[in-house]
C-alpha positions, 0 to 999 in steps of 0.5 A: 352420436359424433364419433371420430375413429382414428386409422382405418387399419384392420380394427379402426375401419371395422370399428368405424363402419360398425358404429356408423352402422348403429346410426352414429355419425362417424369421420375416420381419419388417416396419414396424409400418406394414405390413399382414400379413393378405394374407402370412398368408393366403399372398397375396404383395403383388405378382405373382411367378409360383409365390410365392404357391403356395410361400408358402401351402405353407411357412405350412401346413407351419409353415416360415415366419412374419411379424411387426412385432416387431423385436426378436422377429425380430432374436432369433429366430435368429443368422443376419439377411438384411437385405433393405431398401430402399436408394433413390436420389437423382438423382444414384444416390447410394445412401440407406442410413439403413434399413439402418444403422438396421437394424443398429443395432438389431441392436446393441442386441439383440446377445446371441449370435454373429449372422451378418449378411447384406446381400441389397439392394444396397448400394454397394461397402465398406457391409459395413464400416460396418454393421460399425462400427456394430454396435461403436459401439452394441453393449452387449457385445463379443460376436462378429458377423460381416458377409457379403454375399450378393447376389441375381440375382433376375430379376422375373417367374422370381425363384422359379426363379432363386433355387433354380435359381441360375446362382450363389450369390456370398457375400462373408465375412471368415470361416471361421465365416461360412463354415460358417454360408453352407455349411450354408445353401445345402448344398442347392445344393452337393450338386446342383452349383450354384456358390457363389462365396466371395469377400471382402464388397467384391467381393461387394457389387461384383459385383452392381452390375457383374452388372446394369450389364453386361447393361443395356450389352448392351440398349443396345448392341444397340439402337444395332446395331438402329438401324443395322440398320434403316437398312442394311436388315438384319434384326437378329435375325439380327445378334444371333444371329449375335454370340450363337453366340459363346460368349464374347457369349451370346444373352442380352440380345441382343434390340433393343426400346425398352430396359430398365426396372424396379426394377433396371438404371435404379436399378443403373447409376445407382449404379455410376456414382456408385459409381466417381465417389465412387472417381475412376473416370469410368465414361463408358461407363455414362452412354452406356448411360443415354443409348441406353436414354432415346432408344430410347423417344423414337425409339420415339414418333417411330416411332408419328407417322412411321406414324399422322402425327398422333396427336391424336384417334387411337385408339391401342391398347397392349398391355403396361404393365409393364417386363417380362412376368411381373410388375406392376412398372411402374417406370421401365417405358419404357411410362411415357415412351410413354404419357405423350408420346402423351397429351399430344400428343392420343391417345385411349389405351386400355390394357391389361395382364395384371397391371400394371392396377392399378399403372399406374392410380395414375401415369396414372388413367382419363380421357376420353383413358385407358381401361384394359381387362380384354382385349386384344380389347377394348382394339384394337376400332376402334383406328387402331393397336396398339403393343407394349411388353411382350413378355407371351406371350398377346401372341405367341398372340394370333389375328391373324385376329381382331385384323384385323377388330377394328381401324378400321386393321390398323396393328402398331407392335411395340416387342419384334419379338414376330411373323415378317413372314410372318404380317403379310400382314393388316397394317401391320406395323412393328418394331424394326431388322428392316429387310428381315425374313429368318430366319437358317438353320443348316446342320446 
C-alpha cells in the first residue's frame, strides 16, 4: 500500500519505518523547519534500539521517503496517520491546533476517498471534530473517513512492540474503514496478533486508561516498597508473590523512584482533565501524581540520611534518561534528584549511556556538574554513587573495580539493580528491600 504518515517525532518515524518495513510504500512528512539530511541518510534523530538499521534498509530498498511538502505528502496516498504532537498545559488539557491544522489541510487537498488515522494521543471524541473539520473546509463532498489507531509503543523496545504488538486497537465507523485497517496489518492477522475493532471513542479512550493503569501500578508498588522498607520486608518478594496472580501480572511491579518520560506524566495528566471535562472526579489518578513526585524526594532524603550532608560531597550518578534504551530525559525523575542535590552544594559527576547530550541542555557543565563518557570515570574518588536508571552495563558492571574506584564504597540504588549477596564490598542501600531475601519456589 501507499501510506503517508505525517511527523517524523518519536511515534511518527517508528510508525513509518515499520509499515515501510511490512512492504508498503511509505512518505513521512515534516515542517518545512525541519531538517531531513540525517533521515535521508538513515540516521534516526533520537536513540530507539534497531531504528536506525530498518530505516536505512527500507531507504535502500525505496520503501520509505521524507519530505516537507504537505501538499505531496496529503496526495500521495488515501491512507494519512497523523502522528503530531498534542502538548499540554498544566492542567493536562490537551493543545490540538496541529492536528486541526492538519486536518484542514487535509480538507483542502481532499480529491479521493481518504482514510484518516489519529496515531497521537488525543482526548476521547477528537475523532469527531477532526471529522467536522475536514466538512466545514473540504471543497467537495467526497468521502472521508476518520479512525483511531493508537500506539503502545514503549521507548527503548518501540520497534519490537509494534511489530511484535501485544494488540492492535482500531477505532472506525466503517466497513470500508475496515477493510482498508485489514489490509494493513494483514501481516499480523495472518500470524496471530490480535486486532481489536472497536468504535474511535473507545479507541481513542483506551490508550489513555492502557498508560494511566500501568502508572497506578508503579505507584502503587512503590507505597507497598515503603511499607516494606519499614516492616523489614523485602519487596520483591511481595511484588512476586502478587505477580504470580494471573489476574495482576509482574509487569510494572518493580518499586523504583517512579515513572518518568514523554508518556505517563503526560497521559495521566490528561486523563484526569479528560474525565473532569466529562464530570468524572478521577481522585485516584491525582494520588498516583502524588506517590510518584514524592518517591523522588523521599529518594533525595534517602541520599542525606546515608551521606549527612551532601555540600561539597562527590557524588556519582549512573543514569539520566527515564528509562534505559533511550535518551529521553523527559520528566525523567533523575531531573528533580539532580537539580536538589545541586542546589544543596553537591559536586555531581554524571554519566549516561545516551542521555548526554539532552541532559547537558537542562543542566549545562559546570564547576559542580561534570558529565562523563564512562562509568569508571565517573565513580573515581566519589564518596557515593546513586542509580537511576536501571541501563543493563549497570547490572554488568565489575563491583570488584568499582570498590577501589571510590573515596567511599557507598551504593544508593534507586532501581534495586543488585543481590545483597555480592554488596559485602559496600554500603549498600536500596529501594523497600528492608531485610533482602530471594523468594523460593518449590517445583
Amino acid at each position: 500500500m501507499k501510506i503517508t504518515v505525517i511527523g517524523a517525532g518519536y511515534v511518527g518515524l517508528v510508525t513509518a519505518v515499520c509499515l515501510a518495513e511490512l512492504n508498503n510504500n511509505v512518505l513521512c512528512v515534516e515542517r518545512p523547519s525541519f531538517d531531513l539530511s540525517k533521515l535521508e541518510k538513515g540516521i534516526s534523530h533520537f536513540y530507539e534500539p534497531e531504528l536506525d538499521e530498518l530505516l536505512a534498509k527500507n531507504i535502500k530498498g525505496n520503501r520509505i521517503e521524507f519530505t516537507v511538502d504537505l501538499d505531496k505528502a496529503i496526495d500521495f496516498s488515501d491512507v494519512i496517520f497523523i502522528c503530531v504532537g498534542t502538548p499540554q498545559s498544566d492542567t493536562g488539557k490537551a493543545d490540538l491546533s496541529q492536528v486541526e491544522n492538519i486536518a484542514r489541510q487535509i480538507a483542502k487537498r481532499l480529491n479521493s476517498y481518504k482514510l484518516i488515522i489519529e496515531k497521537s494521543t488525543v482526548p476521547v471524541n477528537t475523532h469527531q471534530w477532526v471529522k467536522k473539520t475536514i466538512k466545514r473546509y473540504a471543497h467537495s463532498d467526497l468521502d472521508f473517513d476518520v479512525a483511531s489507531n493508537p500506539e503502545f509503543l514503549r521507548e527503548g523496545s518501540a520497534v519490537s512492540d509494534f511489530m511484535k504488538p501485544d494488540r492492535i486497537v482500531v477505532g472506525v465507523e466503517s466497513d470500508r474503514a475496515k477493510r482498508v485497517f485489514k489490509e494493513i496489518y494483514s501481516p499480523f492477522i495472518e500470524e496471530g496478533y490480535p486486532v481489536l475493532i472497536t468504535t474511535p471513542a473507545a479507541s481513542e479512550l483506551i490508550k489513555h486508561a492502557a498508560n494511566s493503569f500501568l502508572a497506578l501500578k508503579i505507584s502503587y508498588i512503590n507505597m507497598v516498597a515503603e511499607l516494606c522498607e519499614k516492616a523489614n520486608v523485602d519487596i520483591n518478594m511481595v511484588a512476586d508473590g502478587i505477580g504470580y496472580d494471573k489476574r495482576v501480572g509482574r509487569a510494572f511491579l518493580n518499586a523504583g523512584i517512579g515513572y518518568g518520560g514523554s508518556c505517563f506524566p503526560k497521559d495521566v495528566k490528561a486523563f484526569i482533565n479528560i474525565a473532569e471535562e466529562h464530570g468524572v472526579d478521577f481522585t485516584l489518578l491525582k494520588e498516583v501524581e502524588r506517590v510518584n513526585s514524592k518517591k523522588r524526594i523521599d529518594f533525595v532524603k534517602k541520599v542525606e540520611e546515608v551521606l549527612w550532608i551532601n555540600k561539597d560531597k562527590n557524588i556519582a550518578v549512573w543514569g539520566l534518561s527515564f528509562k534505559p534504551n533511550t535518551d529521553d530525559i523527559r520528566e525523567a525523575p533523575s531531573l528533580d534528584i539532580i537539580r536538589e542535590l545541586s542546589n544543596k552544594g553537591a559536586n555531581l559527576r554524571l554519566y549516561d549511556p545516551q542521555a548526554i547530550t539532552n541532559f547537558k541542555s537542562v543542566f549545562p557543565e559546570n564547576n559542580r556538574v561534570k558529565f562523563f563518557k564512562n562509568k569508571y570515570d565517573a565513580i573515581k574518588n566519589a564518596d557515593a554513587l546513586l542509580i537511576l536508571t536501571e541501563w543493563d552495563e549497570f547490572k554488568k558492571a565489575d563491583l570488584d573495580k568499582m570498590e577501589t574506584l571510590m573515596n567511599l564504597p557507598i551504593i544508593i540504588d534507586g532501581r534495586n539493580l543488585y543481590k545483597s549477596n555480592k554488596m559485602e564490598k559496600f554500603e549498600y542501600y536500596n529501594v523497600g528491600r528492608g531485610k533482602i531475601n530471594e523468594l523460593e519456589v518449590l517445583k
